[in-house]
N, C-alpha and C positions, 0 to 999 in steps of 0.2 A: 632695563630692557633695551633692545635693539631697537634705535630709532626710525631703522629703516623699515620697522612690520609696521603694515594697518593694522590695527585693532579693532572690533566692535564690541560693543556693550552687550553683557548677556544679565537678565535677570537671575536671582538664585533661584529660582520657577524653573525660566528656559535651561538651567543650568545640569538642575536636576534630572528635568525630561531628557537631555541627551547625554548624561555620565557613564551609560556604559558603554555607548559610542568615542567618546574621549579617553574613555579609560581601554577600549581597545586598542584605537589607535596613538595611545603615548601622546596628544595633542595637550599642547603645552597651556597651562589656564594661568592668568596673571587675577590678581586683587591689587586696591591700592590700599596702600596701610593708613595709621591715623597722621601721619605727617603729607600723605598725598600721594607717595612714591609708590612705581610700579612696581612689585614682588612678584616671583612667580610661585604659586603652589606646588612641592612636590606628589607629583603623578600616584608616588606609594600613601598618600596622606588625603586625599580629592574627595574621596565618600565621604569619609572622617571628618574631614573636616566641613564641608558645607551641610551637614547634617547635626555640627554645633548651635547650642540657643543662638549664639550672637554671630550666625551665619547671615540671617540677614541685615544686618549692618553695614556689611561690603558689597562692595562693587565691586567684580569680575569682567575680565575680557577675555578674548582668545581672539587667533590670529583671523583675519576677513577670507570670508571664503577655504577655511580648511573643514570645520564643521561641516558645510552644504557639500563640499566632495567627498567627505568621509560617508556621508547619508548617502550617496548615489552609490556609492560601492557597495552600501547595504541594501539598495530599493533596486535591485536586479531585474524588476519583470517591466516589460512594455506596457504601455499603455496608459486607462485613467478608468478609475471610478469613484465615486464620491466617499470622501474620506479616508484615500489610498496611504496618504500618508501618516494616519494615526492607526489603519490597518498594519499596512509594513512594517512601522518600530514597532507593535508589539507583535509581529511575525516571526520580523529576521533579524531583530538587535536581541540575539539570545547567545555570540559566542560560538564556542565549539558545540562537538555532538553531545559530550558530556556536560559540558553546562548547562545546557538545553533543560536537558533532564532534570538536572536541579532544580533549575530555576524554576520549571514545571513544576517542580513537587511543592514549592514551596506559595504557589498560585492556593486560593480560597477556591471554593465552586464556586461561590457570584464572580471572580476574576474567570475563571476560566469560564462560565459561560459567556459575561459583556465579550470574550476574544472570541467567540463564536458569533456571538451575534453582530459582529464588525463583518465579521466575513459572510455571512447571511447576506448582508444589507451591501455588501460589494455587488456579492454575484448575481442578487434580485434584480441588478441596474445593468450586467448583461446582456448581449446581443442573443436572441434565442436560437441563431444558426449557429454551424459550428465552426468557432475560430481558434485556431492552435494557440496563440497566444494567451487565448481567455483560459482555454482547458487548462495549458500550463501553470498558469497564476492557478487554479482551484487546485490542484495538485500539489504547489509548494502550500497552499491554506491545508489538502488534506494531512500533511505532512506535519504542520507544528498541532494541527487537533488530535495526528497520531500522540505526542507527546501528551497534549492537555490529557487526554483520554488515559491514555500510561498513567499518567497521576494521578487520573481521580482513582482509575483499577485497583490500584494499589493502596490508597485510601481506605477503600470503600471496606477494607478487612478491618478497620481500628477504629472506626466511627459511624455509630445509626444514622448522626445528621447525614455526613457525606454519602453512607452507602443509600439514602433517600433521595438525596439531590441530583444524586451523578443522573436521575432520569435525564433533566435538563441536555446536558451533555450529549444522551446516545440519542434523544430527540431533534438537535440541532445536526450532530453529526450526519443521521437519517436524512435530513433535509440535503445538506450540503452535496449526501450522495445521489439524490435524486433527482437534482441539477445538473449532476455531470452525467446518470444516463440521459436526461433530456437531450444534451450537449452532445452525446455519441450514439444517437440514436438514429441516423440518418443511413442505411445500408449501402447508400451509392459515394460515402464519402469515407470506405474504408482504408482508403490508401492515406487520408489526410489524418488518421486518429494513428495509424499505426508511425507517421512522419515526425509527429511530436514526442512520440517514446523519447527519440536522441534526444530531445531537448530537454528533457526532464534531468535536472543537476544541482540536489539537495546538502548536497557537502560532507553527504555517507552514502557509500556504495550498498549497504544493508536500504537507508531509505528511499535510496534509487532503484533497485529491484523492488520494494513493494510497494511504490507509486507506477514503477510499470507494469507489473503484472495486475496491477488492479485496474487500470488504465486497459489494456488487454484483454484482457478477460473481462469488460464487459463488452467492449469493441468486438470480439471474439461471438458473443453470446447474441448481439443483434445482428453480425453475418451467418450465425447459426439459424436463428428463426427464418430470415431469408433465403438460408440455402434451402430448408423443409420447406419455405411458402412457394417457390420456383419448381418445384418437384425435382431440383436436381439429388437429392438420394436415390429417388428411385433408380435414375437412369445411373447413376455413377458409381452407385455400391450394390442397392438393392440386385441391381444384375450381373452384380461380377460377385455377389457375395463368395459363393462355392469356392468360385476357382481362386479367389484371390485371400480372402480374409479367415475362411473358415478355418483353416490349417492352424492359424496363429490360437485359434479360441480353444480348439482341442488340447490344449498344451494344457489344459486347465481343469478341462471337462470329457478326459479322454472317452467315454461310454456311452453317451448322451448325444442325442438329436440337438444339432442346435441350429437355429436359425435367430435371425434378426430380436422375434421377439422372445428369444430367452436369452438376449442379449440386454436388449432394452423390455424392461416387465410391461407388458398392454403395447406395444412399440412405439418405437424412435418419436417424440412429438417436441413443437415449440418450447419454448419457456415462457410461460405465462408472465408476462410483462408486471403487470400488477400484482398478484397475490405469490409471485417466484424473483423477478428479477434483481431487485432491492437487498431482500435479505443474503440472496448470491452476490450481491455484493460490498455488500457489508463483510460478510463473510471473503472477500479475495482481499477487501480493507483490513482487515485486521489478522489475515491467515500466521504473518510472523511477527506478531506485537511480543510473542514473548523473546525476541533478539534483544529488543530495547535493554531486558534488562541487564545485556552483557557485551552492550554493544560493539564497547572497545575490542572484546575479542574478535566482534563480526564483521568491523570493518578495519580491524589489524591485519598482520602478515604472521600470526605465528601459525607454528603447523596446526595441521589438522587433527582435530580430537574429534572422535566419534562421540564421546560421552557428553564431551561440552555442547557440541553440535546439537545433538538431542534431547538438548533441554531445552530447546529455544520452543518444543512444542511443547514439551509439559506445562513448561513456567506462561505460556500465552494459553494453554486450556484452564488454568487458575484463574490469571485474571479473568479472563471472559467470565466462567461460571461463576466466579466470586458475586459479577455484580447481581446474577441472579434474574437480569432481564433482556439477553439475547438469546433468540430463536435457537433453535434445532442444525440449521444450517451456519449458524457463524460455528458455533462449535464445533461442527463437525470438520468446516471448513480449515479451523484452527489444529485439531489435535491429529487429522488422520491424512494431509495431504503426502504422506512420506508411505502410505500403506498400498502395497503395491497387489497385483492379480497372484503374484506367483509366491509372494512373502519373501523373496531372495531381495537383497535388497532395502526391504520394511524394516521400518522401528519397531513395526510390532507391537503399536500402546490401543491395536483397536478391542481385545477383547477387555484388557482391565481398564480401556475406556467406557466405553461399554456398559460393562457393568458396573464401572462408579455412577452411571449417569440414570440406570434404570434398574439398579439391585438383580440381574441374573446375568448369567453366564451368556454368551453368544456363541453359536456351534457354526461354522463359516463349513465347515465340512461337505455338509448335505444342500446345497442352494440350488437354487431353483430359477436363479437369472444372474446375471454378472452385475447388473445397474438398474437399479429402483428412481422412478425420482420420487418415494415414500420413504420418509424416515422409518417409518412402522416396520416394513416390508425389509430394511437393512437390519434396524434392530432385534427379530426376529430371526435374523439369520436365513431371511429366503434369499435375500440378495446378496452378492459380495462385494457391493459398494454404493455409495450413495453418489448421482448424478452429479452436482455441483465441484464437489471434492476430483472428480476425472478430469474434468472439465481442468480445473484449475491446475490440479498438478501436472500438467501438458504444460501450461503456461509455465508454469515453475521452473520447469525445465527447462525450455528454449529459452528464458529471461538468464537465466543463469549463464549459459554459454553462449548467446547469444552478444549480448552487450555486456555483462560479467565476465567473461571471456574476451570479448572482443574475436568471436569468429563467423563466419560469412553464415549467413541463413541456410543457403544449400546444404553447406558440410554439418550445422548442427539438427537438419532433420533428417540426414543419411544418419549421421550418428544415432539417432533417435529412433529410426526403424532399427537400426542394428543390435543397439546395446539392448532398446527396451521393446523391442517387441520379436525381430525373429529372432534372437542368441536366447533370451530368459522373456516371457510374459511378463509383463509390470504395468504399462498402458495400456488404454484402451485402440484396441487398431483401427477402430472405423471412426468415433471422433480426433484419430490421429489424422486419418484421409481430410475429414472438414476443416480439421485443425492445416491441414499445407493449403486446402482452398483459401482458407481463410486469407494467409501467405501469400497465396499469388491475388488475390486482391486486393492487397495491400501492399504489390508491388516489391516484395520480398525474394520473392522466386517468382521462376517462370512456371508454365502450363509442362512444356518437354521438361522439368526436372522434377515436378510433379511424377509426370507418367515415370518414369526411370526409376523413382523412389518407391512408386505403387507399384509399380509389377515384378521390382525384385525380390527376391525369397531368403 
């Protein structure tokens, strides 16, 4: 060995604990033999070997201080909470996107829950305002429990034990989400929850879109209740309904009277924070878990396959119902955000959704309001959509072109009145109007590009 490196002493413990950080980065490991002398370990040979009986026998070095900087290039978030550093290696020492995977699948439920309960016990030690840097750390934690969660889903098809245990899992997960609405639940701090989007950079453009749109859409959902508890509907839709929005609805419902509340069934109201808010987003959490299982191709460059494409919803309405104990709303949230007002456009899996989920047929023909927030009332066919699901697919959308794209706020909600709502019906147009308030409270757009976008036809 080269006289001129420091070395330090590592146990074959410490050795262990950081071998897939050494084995990432090529970091050279020396033993000394039975005569004294230093040797160095071939890099292809390192598992292998100190996983032999007569591994602990030797003494192991590596060079001073390349270890601790190869750890900071993996422990990427600011800050401290207790136990951060036994949190982050089992966070972020997982490789690529597809090793991730692997490595997941190959986790117990007792491993994958103690990696939940690490992050529990982070975020319980939290600041209870809201700080961009804390959301962003819960987001890259949402992000490896998207994975955990992948692998129990998946599980849960070829074992009683596991498909019993994954409760653990969607109960810890429940929690973790209902920290971060605590965390973006403040309506006057909408510009600061929409400012951490950017910062969100998971190492997959697929897991950066559905950290932001879940991130969004709940941010979204508490400047929603605020916009209905300030009475600005009234004054901002309710009176311009006629002349500005109604045109767009007819596209739909040429023969029919319609107004606000055959818009919205019983009209426009809050989201009940408690017995609604959670499972919505739960459901914006988990809306494209079925990309995971093809991921390479979603965050690759090859062209675009509609058919590939359209599996990412089937294969995420599988897992979810597989495990047999998510709500009404993640599923729907999962299998129908692609299902548009006009069906031009739609995947089209709502009726043989549908009817896998409740044995009959769904007649969308004859409806009697556009948006329920009752599953009953969709599944029946009086409604042509279920509330959460509109909500989100707005978001989907501008997440996509927005930062997936990389293009300016303004031009992706002009696009967005144009493509989907006056050229072809698809979105909703009056949560599109809340949807640019949202925008100009978050600093994304202005008030004058607001009006420009509202009163063009």
């Amino acid at each position: 060995m080269n006289g001129k490196k420091e070395v330090k002493e590592l146990s074959l413990e410490a050795l262990k604990e950081d071998v897939d950080i050494i084995l990432r980065d090529k970091l050279p490991v020396w033993r000394r033999n039975s005569e004294g002398q230093m040797v160095i370990i071939p890099i292809e040979n390192l598992s292998r070997f100190i996983n032999e009986e007569d591994a602990a026998g030797y003494r192991f070095y590596i060079e001073k201080g390349k270890l601790e900087k190869a750890r900071e290039g993996t422990m990427t978030w600011s800050g401290s909470f207790d136990r951060e550093g036994v949190l982050l290696k089992q966070l972020k020492d997982y490789g690529e996107i597809k090793q991730q995977v692997e490595k997941f699948n190959k986790l117990t439920v007792i491993e994958r829950e103690e990696l939940l309960d690490e992050c529990i016990e982070g975020l319980s030690k939290g600041s209870k305002e809201l700080n961009i840097d804390l959301v962003v750390k819960m987001i890259d934690v949402i992000c490896r429990t998207f994975y955990a969660n992948n692998a129990g889903l998946v599980d849960s098809s070829g074992s009683e034990n596991v498909r019993d245990n994954i409760s653990g899992i969607i109960v810890k997960t429940n929690w973790i989400v209902k920290v971060i609405i605590g965390l973006l639940e403040n309506p006057e701090d909408i510009s600061g929850s929409y400012r951490l989007l950017e910062k969100i950079d998971t190492g997959s453009k697929t897991m950066n879109h559905i950290s932001r749109v879940f991130v969004m859409f709940i941010s979204f959902c508490v400047f929603f209740n605020d916009y209905i508890d300030r009475g600005l509907f009234t004054r901002q839709i309710r009176a311009v309904f006629r002349e500005r929005y109604l045109r767009y609805y007819r596209k739909r419902l040429p023969d029919t009277t319609i107004s606000i509340e055959r818009i919205f069934q019983g009209g426009i109201r809050r989201i009940d924070k408690d017995k609604e808010l959670v499972n919505y987003a739960l459901g914006a959490l988990l809306f494209d878990i079925g990309k995971i299982s093809n991921i390479d191709y979603h965050d690759g460059t090859d062209p675009f396959d509609p058919g590939e494409v359209k599996k990412h919803v089937l294969n995420g309405y599988n897992m979810i119902i597989r495990t047999q104990k998510y709500p009404f709303e993640v599923l729907a949230m999962t299998a129908l955000h692609h299902e548009y007002y006009s069906g031009k456009g739609s995947y089209n899996f709502t009726c043989p959704i549908v009817s896998r989920l409740c044995g009959k047929k769904v007649d969308h023909n004859n409806i009697s309001y556009f948006i329920s927030y009752s599953k009953d009332d969709f599944i029946e066919g009086d409604s042509l959509s279920f509330f959460p699901v509109k909500i989100l697919e707005i978001a989907d959308i501008f997440d996509a072109m927005a930062f997936g794209k990389s293009k300016a706020p303004f031009e992706v909600v002009k696009m967005m009145k144009k493509e989907h709502i006056s050229s072809v019906l698809k979105i909703d147009p009056v949560l599109f109007r809340i949807f640019m308030e949202y925008l100009c409270a978050s600093g994304a757009v202005n008030s004058y590009e607001i009006e420009e976008i509202d009163s063009s036809i």
